[in-house]
C-alpha positions in Angstrom: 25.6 0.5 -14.9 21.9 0.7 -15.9 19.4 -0.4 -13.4 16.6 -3.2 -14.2 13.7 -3.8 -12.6 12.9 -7.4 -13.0 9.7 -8.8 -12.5 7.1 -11.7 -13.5 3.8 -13.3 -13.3 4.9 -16.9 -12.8 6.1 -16.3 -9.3 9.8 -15.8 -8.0 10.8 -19.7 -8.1 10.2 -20.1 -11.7 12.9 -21.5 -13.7 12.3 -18.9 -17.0 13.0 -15.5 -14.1 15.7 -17.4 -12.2 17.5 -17.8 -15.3 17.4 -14.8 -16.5 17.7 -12.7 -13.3 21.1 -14.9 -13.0 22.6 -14.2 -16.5 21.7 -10.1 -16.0 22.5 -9.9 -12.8 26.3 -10.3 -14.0 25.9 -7.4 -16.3 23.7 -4.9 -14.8 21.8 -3.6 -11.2 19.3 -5.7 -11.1 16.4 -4.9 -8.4 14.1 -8.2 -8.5 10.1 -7.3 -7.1 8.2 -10.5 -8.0 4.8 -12.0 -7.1 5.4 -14.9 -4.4 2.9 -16.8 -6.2 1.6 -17.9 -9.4 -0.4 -14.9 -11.3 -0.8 -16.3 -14.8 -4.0 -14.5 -16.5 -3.6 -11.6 -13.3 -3.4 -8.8 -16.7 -3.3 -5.3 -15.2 -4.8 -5.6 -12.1 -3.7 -4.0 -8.7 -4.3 -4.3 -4.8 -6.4 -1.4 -3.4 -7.1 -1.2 0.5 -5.6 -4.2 2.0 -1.8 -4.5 2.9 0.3 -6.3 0.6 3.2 -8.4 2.2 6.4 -7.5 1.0 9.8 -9.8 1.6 13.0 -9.0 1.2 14.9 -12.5 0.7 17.8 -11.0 0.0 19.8 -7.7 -1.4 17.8 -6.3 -4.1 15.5 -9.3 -4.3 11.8 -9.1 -2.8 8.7 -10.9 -2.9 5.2 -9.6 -2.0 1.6 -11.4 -1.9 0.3 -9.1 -5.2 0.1 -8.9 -9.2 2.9 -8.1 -11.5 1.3 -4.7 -11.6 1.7 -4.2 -7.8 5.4 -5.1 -8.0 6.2 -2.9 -10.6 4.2 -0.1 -8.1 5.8 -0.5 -4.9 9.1 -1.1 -6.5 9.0 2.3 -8.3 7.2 4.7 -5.3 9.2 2.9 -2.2 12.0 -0.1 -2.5 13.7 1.2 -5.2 15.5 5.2 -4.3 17.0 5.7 -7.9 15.9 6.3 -11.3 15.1 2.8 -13.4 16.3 2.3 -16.3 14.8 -0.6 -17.8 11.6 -2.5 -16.9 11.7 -6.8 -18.0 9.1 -8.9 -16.8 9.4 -13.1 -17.8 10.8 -15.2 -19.2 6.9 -16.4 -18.9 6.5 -20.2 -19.2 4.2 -19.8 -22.1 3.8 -17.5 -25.2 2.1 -14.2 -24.9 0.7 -13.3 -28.8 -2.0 -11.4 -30.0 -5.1 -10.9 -28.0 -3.3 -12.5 -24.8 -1.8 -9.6 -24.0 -4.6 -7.9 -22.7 -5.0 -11.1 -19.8 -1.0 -11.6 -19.6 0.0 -10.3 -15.9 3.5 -10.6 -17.5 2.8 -7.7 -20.3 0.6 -5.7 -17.7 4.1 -5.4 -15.6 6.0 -4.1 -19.0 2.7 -1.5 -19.5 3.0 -0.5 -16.1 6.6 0.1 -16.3 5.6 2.3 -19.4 2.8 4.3 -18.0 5.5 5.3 -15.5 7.7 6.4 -18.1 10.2 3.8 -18.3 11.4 1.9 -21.3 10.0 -1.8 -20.7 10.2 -5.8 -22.2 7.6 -8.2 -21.7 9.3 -11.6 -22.7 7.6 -15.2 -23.3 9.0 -18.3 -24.5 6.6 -20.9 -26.4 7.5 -24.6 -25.4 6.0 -28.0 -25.0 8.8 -28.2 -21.8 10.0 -25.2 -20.0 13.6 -26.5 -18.7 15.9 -24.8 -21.2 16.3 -21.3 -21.4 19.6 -20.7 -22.6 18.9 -19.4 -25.7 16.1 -17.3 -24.6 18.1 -15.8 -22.1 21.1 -15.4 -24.4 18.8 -13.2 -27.1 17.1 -11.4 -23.9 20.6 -10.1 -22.8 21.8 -8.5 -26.1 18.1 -7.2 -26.8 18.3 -5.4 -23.2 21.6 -3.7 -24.3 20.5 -2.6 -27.9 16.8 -1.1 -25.8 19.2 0.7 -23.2 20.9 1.7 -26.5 18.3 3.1 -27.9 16.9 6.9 -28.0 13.3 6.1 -28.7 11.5 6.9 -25.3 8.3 5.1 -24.2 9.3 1.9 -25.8 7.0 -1.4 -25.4 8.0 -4.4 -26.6 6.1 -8.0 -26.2 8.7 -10.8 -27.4 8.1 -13.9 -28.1 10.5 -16.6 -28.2 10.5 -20.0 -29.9 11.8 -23.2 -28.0 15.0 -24.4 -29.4 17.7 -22.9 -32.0 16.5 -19.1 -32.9 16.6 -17.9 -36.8 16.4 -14.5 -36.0 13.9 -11.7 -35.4 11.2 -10.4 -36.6 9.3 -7.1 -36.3 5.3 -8.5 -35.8 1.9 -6.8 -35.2 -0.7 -8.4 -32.8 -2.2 -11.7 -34.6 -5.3 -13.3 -33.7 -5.8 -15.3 -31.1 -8.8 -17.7 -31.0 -10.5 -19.0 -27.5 -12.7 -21.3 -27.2 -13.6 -21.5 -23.7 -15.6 -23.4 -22.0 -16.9 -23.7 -18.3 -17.3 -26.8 -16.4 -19.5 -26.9 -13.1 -17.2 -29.4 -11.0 -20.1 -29.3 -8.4 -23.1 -27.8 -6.5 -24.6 -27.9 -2.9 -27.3 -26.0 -1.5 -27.4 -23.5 -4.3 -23.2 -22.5 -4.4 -21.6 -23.8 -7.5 -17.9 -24.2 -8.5 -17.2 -24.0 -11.8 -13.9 -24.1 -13.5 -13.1 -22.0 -16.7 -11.1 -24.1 -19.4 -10.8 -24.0 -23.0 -8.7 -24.6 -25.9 -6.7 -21.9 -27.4 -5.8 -21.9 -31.3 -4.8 -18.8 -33.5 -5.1 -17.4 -37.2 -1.2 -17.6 -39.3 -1.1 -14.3 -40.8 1.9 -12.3 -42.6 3.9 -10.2 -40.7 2.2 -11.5 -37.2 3.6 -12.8 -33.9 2.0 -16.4 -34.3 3.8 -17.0 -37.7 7.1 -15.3 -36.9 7.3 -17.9 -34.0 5.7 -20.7 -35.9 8.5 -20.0 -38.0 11.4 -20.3 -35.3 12.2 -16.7 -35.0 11.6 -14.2 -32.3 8.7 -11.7 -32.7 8.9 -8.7 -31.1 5.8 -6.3 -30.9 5.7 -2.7 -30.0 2.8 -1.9 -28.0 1.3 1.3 -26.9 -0.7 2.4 -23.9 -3.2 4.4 -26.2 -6.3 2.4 -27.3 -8.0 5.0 -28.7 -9.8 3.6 -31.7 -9.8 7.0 -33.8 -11.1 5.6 -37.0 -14.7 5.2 -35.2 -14.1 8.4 -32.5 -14.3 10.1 -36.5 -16.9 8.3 -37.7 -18.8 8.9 -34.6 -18.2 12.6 -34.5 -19.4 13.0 -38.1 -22.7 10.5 -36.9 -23.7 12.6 -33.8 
């Protein structure tokens, strides 16, 4: 039976991982190492020098005061004693497309998993209410057993699923994300300010991209890779200097 390590940034009592660690957990060893709280926007930052808390609530089912990263870490070099077979971090309340995936704690678990050498699935769900995950989790299980299935190695995928009844699937590269952030100082006092970083978030529909395949009711699923080399300008800057 192949062993998952399961994982998120929304914290253990979220309703997208309890569903999903529920519907696996009748199909395969699942080892659960999730943040005990809420570590939205986290991205691939770890704990250095200073312990972290770790919890066992129950069998095969911790919680510990760090990032995504973190539990990815300590379950690879101490709480799990056997090879992993598969790394899946969500279901994230919220969609994780283009440029996001560079703040999203829940891909940062997937690339972690990677960098260790272990196939790994970043999933998201976009939804104005996250308190139906049936067919996300549904998809999620047959994707798992066609990514065990599979003989590429290093495999990264970011999904993204659409509320409601899914089309299909669609193979996507990274669309574009706008922000448009915004700070707002909330108050000040003897020269210490706190300010609070908001924004709205919009995107650019382009062919073959996450944003549309969703927009469009299908799943998107993006392979990623750890390597962001950009070797069009390493040339051009060997041939300049």
């Amino acid at each position: 039976m192949a062993l998952i390590l399961l994982t998120n940034d929304d914290g253990y009592d979220a309703l997208g991982f309890q569903s999903l660690y529920k519907a696996l957990k009748n199909e395969f060893e699942v080892f659960a190492v999730v943040p005990r709280f809420q570590q939205s926007g986290a991205s691939h930052s770890l704990t250095l020098r200073r312990p972290i808390r770790v919890e066992k609530l129950r069998d095969k089912f911790y919680t510990i005061d760090g990032t995504p990263t973190d539990c990815v870490l300590l379950a690879y070099h101490d709480l799990i004693k056997k090879d992993i077979n598969l790394v899946v971090s969500g279901i994230n309340h919220g969609p994780n497309m283009g440029s996001d995936v560079f703040y999203s704690g829940t891909v940062a678990a997937a690339l972690q998993g990677a960098t260790l050498g272990i196939k790994s699935i970043a999933v998201s769900m976009k939804a104005r209410e996250y308190n139906d995950f049936k067919n996300a989790v549904r998809y999620i299980r047959d994707l798992i057993k066609r990514v065990l299935d599979s003989n590429i190695s290093r495999l990264i995928l970011n999904v993204n699923i659409p509320a409601g009844k899914i089309k299909g699937e669609k193979i996507t590269r990274m669309g574009k994300r706008i922000y448009k952030d915004k700070v707002i100082r909330d108050s000040e006092k003897n020269d210490v300010m706190y300010s609070v970083i908001d924004g709205v978030l919009s995107y650019t529909v382009e062919t073959d991209t996450d944003f549309k395949a969703v927009d469009e009711g299908y799943v998107s699923i993006t392979p990623l890779k750890l390597d962001l080399t950009d070797y069009q300008r390493m040339k051009q800057l060997q041939e300049r200097f």
